[in-house]
N, C-alpha and C positions, 0 to 999 in steps of 0.2 A: 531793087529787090526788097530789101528792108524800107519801112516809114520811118521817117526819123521819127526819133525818142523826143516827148514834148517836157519840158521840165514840170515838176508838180507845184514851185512855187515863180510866182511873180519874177522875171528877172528885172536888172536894174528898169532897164530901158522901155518894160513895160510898164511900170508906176507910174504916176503921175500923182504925187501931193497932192491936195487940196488945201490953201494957204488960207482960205478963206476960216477956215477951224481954228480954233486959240483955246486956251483954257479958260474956263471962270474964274479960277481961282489961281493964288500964289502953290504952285506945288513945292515950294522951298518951305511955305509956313504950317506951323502944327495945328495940326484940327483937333476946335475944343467942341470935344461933348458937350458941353452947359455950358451957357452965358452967364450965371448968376453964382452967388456963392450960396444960396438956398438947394440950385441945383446940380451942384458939385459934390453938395451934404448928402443928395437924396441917392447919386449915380452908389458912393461912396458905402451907402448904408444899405443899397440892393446888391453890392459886390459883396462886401459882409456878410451879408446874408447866405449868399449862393455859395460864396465858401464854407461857411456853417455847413450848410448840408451836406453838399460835399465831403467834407473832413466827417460829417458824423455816421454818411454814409460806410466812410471806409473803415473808423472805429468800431463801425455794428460786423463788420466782415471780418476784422482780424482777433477778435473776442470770439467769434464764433467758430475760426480757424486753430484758438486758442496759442493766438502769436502775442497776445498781451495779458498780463495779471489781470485778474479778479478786480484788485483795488484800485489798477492807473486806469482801467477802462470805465468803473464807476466814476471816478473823479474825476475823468475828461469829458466820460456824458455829461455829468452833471452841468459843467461849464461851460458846454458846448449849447443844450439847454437851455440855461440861462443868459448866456450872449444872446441866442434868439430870440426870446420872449422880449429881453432889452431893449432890443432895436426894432422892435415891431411895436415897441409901445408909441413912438412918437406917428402921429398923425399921416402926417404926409407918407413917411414910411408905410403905412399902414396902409391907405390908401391906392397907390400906386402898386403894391403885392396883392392886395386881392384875398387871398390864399394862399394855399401851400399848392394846390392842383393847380389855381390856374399860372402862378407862379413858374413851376415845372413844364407847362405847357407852351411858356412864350419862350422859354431857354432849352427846351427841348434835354430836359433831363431824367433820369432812369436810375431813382435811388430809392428803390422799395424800402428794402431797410431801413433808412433813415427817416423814411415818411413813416410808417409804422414807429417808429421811436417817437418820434414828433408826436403823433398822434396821442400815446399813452403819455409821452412826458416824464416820463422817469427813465433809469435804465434797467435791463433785461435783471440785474442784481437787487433791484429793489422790488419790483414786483414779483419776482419769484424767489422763494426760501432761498437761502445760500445755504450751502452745502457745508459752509464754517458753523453754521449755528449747531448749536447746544439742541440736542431731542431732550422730550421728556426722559427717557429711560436715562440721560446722563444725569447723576446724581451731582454734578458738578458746577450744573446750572449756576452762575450767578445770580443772589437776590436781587443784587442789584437790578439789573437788566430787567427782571419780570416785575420790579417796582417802575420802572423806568414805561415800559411796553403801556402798564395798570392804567398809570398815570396820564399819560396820549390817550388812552380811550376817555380818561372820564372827562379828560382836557376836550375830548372833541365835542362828547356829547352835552358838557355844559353846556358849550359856543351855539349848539343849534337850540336848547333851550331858551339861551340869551338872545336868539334872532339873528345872531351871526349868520345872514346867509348868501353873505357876496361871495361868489369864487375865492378872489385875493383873499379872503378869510379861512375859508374852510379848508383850498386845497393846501394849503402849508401844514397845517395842524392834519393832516389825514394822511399826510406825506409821511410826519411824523409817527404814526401811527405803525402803518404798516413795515417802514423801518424797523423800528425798537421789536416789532413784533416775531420779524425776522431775524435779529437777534439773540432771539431767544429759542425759537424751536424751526425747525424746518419739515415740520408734519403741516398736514394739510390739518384744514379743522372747519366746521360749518360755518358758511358765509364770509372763507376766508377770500374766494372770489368776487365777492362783492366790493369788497375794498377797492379793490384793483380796477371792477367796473365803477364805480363812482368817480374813482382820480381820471378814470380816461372821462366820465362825462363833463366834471367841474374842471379839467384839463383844455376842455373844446370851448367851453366858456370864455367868454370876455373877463377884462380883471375886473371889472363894477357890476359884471351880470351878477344876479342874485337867481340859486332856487326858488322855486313858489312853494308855499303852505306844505301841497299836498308832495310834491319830492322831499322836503326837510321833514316830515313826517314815515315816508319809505324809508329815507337816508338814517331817518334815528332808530327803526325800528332793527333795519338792515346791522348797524350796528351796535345796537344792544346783542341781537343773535349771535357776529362775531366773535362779540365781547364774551357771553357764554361759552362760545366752540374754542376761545383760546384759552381759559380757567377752564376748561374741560381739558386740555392736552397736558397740565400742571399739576393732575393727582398723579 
C-alpha cells in the first residue's frame, strides 16, 4: 500500500570508494604562503597594512560615536597614519598594493571612513578648529601660540620661495601650519579651507613628487590670503 521510504543519503553498501584517488600533498604538513624570506617580508607587510585600516576604520567610528577623547583619537590617527605611509615606502610593498581602491578591492573591504582619512591624512581634529581652541573674543589667548601659528606661515612660505617643492617638504611644514593655527582660534577666516585642500593634494603625492611653478605660485598666493584671514581674526 505504502512505497518504501528511499534514504536521502548513500547507504554503507551503496558506496563504493574509489582508491584510485590519493592526495598531492602531505595533509599532516603546514602550508607556507611564501617560499622566500623576501616573500614572507611582503605577505607580512600587506597584513599590516590591512590591519592599519581596519583599526583606523574603527577609530574614525568610535570618535565619531564619541566613545574616545579628543586627544587619544588624534594620537592614534596620527600613528596609525604614519605606520601606513611607512610601509608603503618600501618598493615592493608599494608595488604589489597598487592603491588604496585597488587594494580594498582584492580583500573585498568596506571602510569609507578610513579611506576618507587616508585620503586627507591628517585626523578629523586637525583639519577642523577644535572646539578647545582660544577665539578672538577670548582675551586669554596665548602669545605664545599666535607667535608660534605667525611663525609656520612664514616658515612655509619662505620653503616655497626657496624652491622647496617636493611633497616630503612642504606637507610637514603645512601640517604644521594649520595645527598651531588651530590652536589658537577656532573661527573660520578666508582661505582657511584652502589649507586643508592643499595637505589633501600634497597628501596624494608621492614623497619625491614636487609641485610645478605654476601650483607653488597658487599655493603661495593661496597662503599669503590665509595668512591675512588669520591676522584678521586677532584684532
Amino acid at each position: 500500500m505504502y512505497a518504501t521510504r528511499q534514504a536521502y543519503a548513500p547507504t554503507p553498501h551503496s558506496y563504493i570508494p574509489n582508491t584510485t584517488l590519493s592526495a598531492t600533498i602531505n595533509l599532516d604538513e603546514e602550508v607556507k604562503l611564501s617560499g622566500t624570506r623576501a616573500e614572507r617580508d611582503l605577505q607580512d607587510s600587506l597584513a599590516e597594512v590591512f590591519s592599519i585600516i581596519i583599526t583606523l576604520d574603527e577609530i574614525e567610528k568610535a570618535y565619531l560615536k564619541d566613545a574616545i577623547p579628543e586627544t587619544d583619537y588624534t594620537e592614534t590617527c596620527e600613528r596609525l597614519l604614519k605606520q601606513y605611509k611607512a610601509i608603503l615606502t618600501d618598493e615592493a610593498v608599494s608595488r604589489e598594493f597598487v592603491d588604496l581602491e585597488n587594494f580594498k578591492s582584492n580583500w573585498d573591504m568596506e571602510v569609507p571612513r578610513a579611506s576618507e582619512r587616508i585620503r586627507i591624512g591628517l585626523p578629523s581634529t586637525v583639519t577642523a578648529p577644535s572646539h578647545n581652541a582660544s577665539t578672538t573674543s577670548n582675551t586669554g589667548t596665548s602669545g605664545t601660540l599666535i607667535l608660534e601659528a605667525t611663525q609656520d606661515f612664514i616658515t612655509f612660505l619662505d620653503a616655497l620661495k626657496l624652491g622647496l617643492f617636493a611633497k616630503d617638504q612642504l606637507h610637514p611644514l603645512l601640517s604644521d601650519v594649520i595645527q598651531s593655527v588651530n590652536k589658537v582660534t577656532d573661527r573660520d577666516f578666508e582661505s582657511r579651507g584652502k589649507i586643508v585642500q592643499w595637505l589633501i593634494t600634497l597628501n596624494q603625492m608621492k614623497a619625491t613628487e614636487e609641485v610645478t611653478e605654476e601650483q607653488a605660485r597658487e599655493l603661495e598666493l593661496d597662503m599669503n590670503s590665509a595668512y591675512q584671514g588669520f591676522k584678521a581674526t586677532l584684532k
